[in-house]
N, C-alpha and C positions, 0 to 999 in steps of 0.2 A: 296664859302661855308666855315664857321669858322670851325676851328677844334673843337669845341665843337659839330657841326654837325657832321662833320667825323666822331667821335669816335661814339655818338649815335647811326646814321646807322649802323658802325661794330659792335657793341655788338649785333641788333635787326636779322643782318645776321647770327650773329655766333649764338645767341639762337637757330631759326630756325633752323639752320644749324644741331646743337645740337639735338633738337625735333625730327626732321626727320630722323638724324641717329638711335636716338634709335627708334622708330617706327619700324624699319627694324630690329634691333638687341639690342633688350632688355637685354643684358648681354654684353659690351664694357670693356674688361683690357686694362689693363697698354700695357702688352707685345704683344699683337694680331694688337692693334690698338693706338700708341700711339699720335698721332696727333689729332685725334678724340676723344680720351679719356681727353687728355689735356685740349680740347676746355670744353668739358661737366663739368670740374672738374673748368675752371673757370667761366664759364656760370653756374652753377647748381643749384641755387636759381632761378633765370625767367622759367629757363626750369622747375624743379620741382613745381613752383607754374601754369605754362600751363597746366601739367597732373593732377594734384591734383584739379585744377579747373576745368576742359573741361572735365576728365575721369574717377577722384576720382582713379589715380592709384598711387604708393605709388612709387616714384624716390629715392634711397640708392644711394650714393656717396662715396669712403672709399678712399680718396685721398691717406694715406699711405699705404691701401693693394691693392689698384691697379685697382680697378673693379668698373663700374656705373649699378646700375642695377634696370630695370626699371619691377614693379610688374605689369602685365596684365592682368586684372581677367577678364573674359569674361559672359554673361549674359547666353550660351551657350556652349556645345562643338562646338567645329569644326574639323570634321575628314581629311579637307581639305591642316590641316597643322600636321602633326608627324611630330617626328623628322626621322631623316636622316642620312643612315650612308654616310661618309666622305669619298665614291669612285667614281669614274666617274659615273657610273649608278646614284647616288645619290636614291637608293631604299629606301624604307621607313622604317622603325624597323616593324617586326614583333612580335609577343605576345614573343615568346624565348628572342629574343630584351630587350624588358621592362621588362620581367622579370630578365631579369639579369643584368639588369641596376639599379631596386632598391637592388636588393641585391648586388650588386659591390658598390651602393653606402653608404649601411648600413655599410658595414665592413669597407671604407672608411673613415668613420668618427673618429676612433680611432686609427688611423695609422698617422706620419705624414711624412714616407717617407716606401713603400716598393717594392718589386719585384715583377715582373710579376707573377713569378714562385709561389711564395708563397701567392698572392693575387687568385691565381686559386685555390689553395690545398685549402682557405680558404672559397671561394667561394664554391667547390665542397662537405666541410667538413657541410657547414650551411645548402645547399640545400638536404643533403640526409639525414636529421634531420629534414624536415620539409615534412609534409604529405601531404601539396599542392604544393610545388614545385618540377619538376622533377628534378633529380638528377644531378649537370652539369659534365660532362663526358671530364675531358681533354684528354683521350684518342682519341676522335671523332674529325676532322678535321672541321667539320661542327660547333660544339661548340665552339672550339675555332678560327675560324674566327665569328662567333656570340661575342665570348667573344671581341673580340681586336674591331671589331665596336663602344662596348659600351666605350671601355679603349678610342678610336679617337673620339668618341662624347664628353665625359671626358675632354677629352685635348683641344678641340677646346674652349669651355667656361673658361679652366683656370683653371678647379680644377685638372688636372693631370698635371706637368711639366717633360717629360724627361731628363735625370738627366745623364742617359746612355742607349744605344742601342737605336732598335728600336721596336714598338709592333709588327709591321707588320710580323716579324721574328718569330714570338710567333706562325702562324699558321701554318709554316711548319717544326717547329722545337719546341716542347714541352718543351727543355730544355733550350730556349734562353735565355739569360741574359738581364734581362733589365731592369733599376732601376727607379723609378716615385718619386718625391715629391708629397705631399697632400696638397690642402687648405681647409682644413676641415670648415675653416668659407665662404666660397667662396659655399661647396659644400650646405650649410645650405640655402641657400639663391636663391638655384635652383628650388626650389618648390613654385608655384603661387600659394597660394592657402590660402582665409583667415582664414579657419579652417585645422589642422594640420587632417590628416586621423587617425592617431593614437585617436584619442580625440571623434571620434565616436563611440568606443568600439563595434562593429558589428562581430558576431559571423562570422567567416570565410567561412562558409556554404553556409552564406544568402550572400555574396556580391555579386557573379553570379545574383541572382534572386531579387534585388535591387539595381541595380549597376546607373539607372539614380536617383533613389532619392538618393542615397549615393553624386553620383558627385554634383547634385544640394548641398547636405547641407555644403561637403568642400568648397561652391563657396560662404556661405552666407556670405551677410556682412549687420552685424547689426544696423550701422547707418542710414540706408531707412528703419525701421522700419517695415521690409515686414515681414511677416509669411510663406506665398506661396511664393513670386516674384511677385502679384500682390498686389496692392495697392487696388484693389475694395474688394480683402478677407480681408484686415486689416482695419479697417475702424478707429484702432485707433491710426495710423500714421497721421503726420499730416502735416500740406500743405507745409514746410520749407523740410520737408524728401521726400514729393512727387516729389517734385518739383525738386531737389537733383539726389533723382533718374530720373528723364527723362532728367535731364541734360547729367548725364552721362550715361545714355543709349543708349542714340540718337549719341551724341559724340563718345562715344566706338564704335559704330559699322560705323559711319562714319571715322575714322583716322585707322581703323584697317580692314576693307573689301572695296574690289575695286570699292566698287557701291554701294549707300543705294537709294532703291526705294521705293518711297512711301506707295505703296501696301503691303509692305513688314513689314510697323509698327501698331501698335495700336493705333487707335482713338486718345487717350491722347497724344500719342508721335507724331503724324501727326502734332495734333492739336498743340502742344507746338512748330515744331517746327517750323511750318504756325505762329507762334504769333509774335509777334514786339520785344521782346524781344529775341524769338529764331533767328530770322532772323538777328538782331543786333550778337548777338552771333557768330553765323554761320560766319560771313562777318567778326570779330574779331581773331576769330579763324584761321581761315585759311589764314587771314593778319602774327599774330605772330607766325605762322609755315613757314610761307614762300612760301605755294600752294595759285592757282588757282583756286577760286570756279567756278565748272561748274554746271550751274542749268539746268535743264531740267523740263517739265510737269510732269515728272514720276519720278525724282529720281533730287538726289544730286549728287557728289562726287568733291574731291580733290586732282587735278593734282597735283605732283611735278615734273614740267617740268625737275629739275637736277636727276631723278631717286633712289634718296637716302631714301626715306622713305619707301620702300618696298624689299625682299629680292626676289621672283619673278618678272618677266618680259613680259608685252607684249604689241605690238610684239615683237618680239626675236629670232632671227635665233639662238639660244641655244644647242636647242632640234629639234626632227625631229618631233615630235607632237606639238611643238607650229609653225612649219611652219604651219603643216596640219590642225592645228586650225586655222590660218589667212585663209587660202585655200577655208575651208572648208564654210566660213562663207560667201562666194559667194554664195552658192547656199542657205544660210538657209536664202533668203529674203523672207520666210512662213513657218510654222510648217513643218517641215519631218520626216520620217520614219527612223527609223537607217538600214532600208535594202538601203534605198533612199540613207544615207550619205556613208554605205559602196560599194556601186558602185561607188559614186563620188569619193572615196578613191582608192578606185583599178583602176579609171581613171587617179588620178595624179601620183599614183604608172608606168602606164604604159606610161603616158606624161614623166615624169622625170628617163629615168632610171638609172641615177647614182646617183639618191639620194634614202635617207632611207632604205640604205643596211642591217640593220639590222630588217627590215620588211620583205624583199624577201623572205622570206619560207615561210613554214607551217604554215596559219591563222594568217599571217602575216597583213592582210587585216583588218580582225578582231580588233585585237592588235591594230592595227595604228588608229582604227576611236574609238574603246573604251579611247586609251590616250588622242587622238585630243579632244573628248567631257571631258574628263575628267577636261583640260585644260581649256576650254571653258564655264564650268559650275564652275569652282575654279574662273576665275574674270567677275562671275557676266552676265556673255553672252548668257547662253541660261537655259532652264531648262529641264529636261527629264522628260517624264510623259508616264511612261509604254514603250510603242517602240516609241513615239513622241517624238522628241525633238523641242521644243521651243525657237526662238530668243527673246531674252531681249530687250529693248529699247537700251540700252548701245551699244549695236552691231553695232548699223547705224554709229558708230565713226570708223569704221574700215572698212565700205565697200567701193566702187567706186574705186577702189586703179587700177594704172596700174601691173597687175599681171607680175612677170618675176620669172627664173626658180629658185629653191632652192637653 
């Protein structure tokens, strides 16, 4: 092989390579990740023309401050991914959470280096000046282990660096010292979203009680010339922006959900992407990512045998609900009952008992087959319908398995 071949293949590896990392972590710095950043900051043209063509998502490169950061607009929410605070539980933010995450981040913006101490007083000083936000109370233990989650959610993307001390301090001790830098252009660039929420001018009152057409109109992007999000209410879009949008529709939710089944699209997007030219696509796509197309009669989806293009896992002895998800999916070879799956739960509970110690008590039972399904129904494996829960096609990839203990 000439070395002009060598180097072609490594660039076509390192792109992929590149694509599939951010897939998983659409925000990659200098300092978190510099190997990986490296690669994207010399790759960043091929990778940024794969997203911009296959997703229409919008790749930022800032070689000198440090960060790649890839914009992911979605066609929908997905309540299946919040963010997370940064402790072993890995719990999810609660409403107190985000709310004191956009206000940590508001006051954020024009600071570019301060204190723990005085970033609460300042926190505390906005919120009890605002007649929709409750008051945040550094006195209360509770508040400020809420507060230092959001300061570790902060830190982890790069826009806090400590400087001195540590946050973590800050919750049992009000008066810790601890000094943060800002990236105030880093923190700008944390918000996905093509319309700014500021720019909708919506009476405070009404966001509770239009809170999905508000989401929809931050998400709109003007170039598919849609009015709704469909194309049969615009009738004076036209075939170049149709077509645009099912590109990236079909795309987004294939490189970004663990399974796209057919059932699961509109006619039009079925149909595009059953055509000759989606099919050509498909088989491109997933060539210059570096996955494995698997087709099935019901569905699509895109192995990455190296596991890099997802921040979730499974299987995955991780967690003690994704065991009980693999477990569980023995018996779900037909619609069942969630009373049907929490017996089979409290049967592997009583098979295994040195595992899932932190189940052993009080509706502990419960707990384990609510997370297990939880799991299950996040990649794509079953669906719940009232007390039934449903296997997915995808499921059969994971049965027949020699069962051994956790």
């Amino acid at each position: 092989m000439s070395l002009t071949n060598q180097l072609v293949i490594a660039e076509r590896e390192e792109v992929a390579r590149g694509i599939r990392a951010l897939l998983a972590t659409p925000l990659i710095g200098e300092r978190g990740a510099p190997e990986t950043f490296d690669l994207i900051r010399r790759r960043r043209e091929p990778i940024r023309q794969w997203f911009d063509y296959y997703c229409g998502w919008t790749l930022t490169v800032e070689p000198r401050l440090g960060y790649a950061r890839l914009v992911k607009v979605r066609a929908a929410a997905d309540p299946t991914r919040p963010a997370r605070r940064k402790r072993s539980g890995r719990a999810a933010f609660d409403r107190r959470r985000y709310v004191l995450l956009c206000v940590v981040a508001a006051e954020l913006l024009t600071v570019p280096v301060t204190t723990i101490g005085l970033l609460a007083d300042r926190v505390a000083h906005v919120s009890a000046a605002d007649d929709l936000v409750t008051t945040f109370d550094v006195s209360s233990r509770a508040e400020r282990l809420a507060f230092v989650d959001v300061l570790k959610l902060l830190e982890s993307y790069g826009v806090l660096e400590t400087a001195d001390g540590d946050a973590e301090s800050f919750v049992d001790e009000p008066a810790a010292k601890v000094l943060f830098r800002v990236d105030a252009t880093l923190l700008l660039r944390i918000l996905a979203a093509p319309v700014g929420p500021s720019q909708l001018a919506v009476p405070a009152d009404d966001v509770a009680l239009r809170f999905e057409e508000l989401l929809e109109a931050v998400s709109h992007e003007q170039r598919y010339g849609l009015s709704s999000g469909r194309h049969e209410d615009t009738p004076s879009a036209s075939d170049v922006q149709r077509n645009l949008w099912l590109r990236h529709t079909v795309f987004r939710r294939l490189v970004d959900d663990p399974v796209l089944y057919f059932a699961e699209l509109t006619a039009e997007e079925r149909a595009y992407l059953g055509s000759p030219t989606g099919r050509q696509l498909l088989r491109r796509a997933a060539e210059q990512g570096g996955f494995v197309l698997e087709e099935r009669a019901e569905g699509v989806l895109l192995v990455d045998v190296d596991g890099l293009a997802t921040d979730e896992k499974f299987p995955d002895d991780g967690s003690n609900a994704k065991v009980a998800a693999l477990l569980l999916l023995d018996v779900l070879d037909e619609p069942r009952t969630t009373d049907y799956l929490r017996n089979a739960t409290a049967k592997l509970l009583k098979r295994f008992p040195r595992w899932a110690k932190t189940y052993r008590g009080k509706d502990g039972v419960r707990r384990l087959t609510v997370d297990a399904l939880a799991v299950l129904t996040g990649f794509g494996l079953v669906r719940t319908e009232a007390e039934l829960v449903r296997p997915l096609p995808a499921a059969a990839r994971y049965t027949d398995r020699n069962e051994e203990a956790p």
